[in-house]
Residue frames relative to the residue before (quaternion, step in Angstrom):
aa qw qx qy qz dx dy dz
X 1.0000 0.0000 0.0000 0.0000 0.00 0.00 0.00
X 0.3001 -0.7343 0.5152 0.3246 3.48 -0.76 0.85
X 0.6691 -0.5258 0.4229 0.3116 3.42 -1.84 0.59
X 0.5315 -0.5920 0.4852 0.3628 3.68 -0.86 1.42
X 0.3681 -0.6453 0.6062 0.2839 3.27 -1.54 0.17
X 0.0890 -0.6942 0.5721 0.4276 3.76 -0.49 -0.28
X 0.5505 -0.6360 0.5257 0.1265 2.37 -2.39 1.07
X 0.7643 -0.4377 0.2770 0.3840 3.50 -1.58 0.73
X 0.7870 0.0582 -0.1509 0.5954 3.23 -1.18 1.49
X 0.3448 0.5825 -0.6671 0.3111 4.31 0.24 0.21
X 0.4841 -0.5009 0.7072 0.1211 3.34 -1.71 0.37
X 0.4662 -0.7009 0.4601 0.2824 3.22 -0.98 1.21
X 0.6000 0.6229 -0.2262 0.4482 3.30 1.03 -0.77
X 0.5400 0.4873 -0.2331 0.6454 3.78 1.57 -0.54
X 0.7944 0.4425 -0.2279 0.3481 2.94 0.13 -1.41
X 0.7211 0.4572 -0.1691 0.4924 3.93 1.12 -0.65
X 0.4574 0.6228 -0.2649 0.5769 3.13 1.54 -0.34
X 0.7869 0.4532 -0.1202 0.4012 3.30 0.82 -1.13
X 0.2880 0.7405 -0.2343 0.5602 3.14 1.97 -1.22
X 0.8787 0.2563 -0.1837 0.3585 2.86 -0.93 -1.94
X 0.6796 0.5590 -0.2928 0.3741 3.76 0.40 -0.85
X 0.6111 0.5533 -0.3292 0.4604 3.63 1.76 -0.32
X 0.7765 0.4531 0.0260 0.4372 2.87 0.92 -1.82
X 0.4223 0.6758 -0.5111 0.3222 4.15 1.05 -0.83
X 0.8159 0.2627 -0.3695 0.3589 3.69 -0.21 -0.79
X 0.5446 0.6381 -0.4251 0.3399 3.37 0.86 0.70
X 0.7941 0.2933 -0.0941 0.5239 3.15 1.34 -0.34
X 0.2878 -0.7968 0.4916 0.2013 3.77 -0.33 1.15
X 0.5705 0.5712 -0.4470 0.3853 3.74 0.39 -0.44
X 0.5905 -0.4004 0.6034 0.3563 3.93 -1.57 0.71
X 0.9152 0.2015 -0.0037 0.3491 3.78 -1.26 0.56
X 0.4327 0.7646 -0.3834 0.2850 3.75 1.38 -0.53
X 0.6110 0.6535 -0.2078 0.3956 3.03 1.00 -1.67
X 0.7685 0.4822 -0.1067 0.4068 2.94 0.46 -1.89
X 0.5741 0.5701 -0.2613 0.5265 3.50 1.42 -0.63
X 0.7652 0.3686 -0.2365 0.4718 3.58 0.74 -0.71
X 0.6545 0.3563 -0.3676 0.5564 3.21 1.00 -0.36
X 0.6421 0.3941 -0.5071 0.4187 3.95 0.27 -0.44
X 0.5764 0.5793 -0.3482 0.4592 3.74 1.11 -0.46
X 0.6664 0.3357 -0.2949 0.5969 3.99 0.68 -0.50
X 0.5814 0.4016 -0.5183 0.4817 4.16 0.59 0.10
X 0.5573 0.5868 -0.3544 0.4685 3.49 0.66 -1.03
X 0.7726 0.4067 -0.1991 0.4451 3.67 -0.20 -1.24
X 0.6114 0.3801 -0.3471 0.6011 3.88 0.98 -0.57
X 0.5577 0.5907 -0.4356 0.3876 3.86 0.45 -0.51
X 0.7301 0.5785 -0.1497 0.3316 2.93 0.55 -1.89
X 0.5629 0.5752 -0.2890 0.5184 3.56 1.71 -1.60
X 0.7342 0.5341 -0.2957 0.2970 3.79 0.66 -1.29
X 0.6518 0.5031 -0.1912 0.5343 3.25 1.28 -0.93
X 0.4935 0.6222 -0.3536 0.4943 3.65 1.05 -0.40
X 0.6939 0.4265 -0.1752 0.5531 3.38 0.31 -1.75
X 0.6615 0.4514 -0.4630 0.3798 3.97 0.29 -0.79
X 0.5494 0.6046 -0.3883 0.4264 3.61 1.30 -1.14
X 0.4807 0.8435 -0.1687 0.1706 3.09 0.34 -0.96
X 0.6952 0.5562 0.2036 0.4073 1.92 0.25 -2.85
X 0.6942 0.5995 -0.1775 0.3566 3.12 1.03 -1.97
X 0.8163 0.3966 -0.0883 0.4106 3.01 0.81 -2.01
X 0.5245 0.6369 -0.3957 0.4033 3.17 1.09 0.61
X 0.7326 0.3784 -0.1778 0.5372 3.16 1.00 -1.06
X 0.6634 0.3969 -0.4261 0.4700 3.74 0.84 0.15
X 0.7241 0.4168 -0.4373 0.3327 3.54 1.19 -0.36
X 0.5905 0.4727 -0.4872 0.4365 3.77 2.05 -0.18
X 0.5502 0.6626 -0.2968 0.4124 3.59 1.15 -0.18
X 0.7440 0.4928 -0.2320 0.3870 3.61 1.48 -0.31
X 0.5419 0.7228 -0.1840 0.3873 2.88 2.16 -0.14
């Protein structure tokens, strides 16, 4: 099963909860779960905040002209 995404504006705390409740019987190790799913909020975070950068430095360098 592939790893949920979280949805717009979820709480990490929602969002891993959920995660874990998809994914758990996929993994046998203590903490795995939780590792893959705090690891796929992280990585979507990271993408959002990227793209805002982005986003940013566009509009201050067409905005500086």
């Amino acid at each position: 099963m592939p790893i949920p995404k979280p949805d717009s504006g979820e709480t990490e705390e929602k969002y891993i909860s959920r995660c874990i409740s998809d994914v758990i019987g996929e993994y046998d190790a203590d903490g795995q779960a939780y590792a893959v799913c705090k690891g796929e909020f992280d990585k979507e975070k990271m993408t959002a905040q990227k793209l805002f950068v982005e986003e940013l430095k566009k509009y201050i360098k067409y905005n500086s002209r």
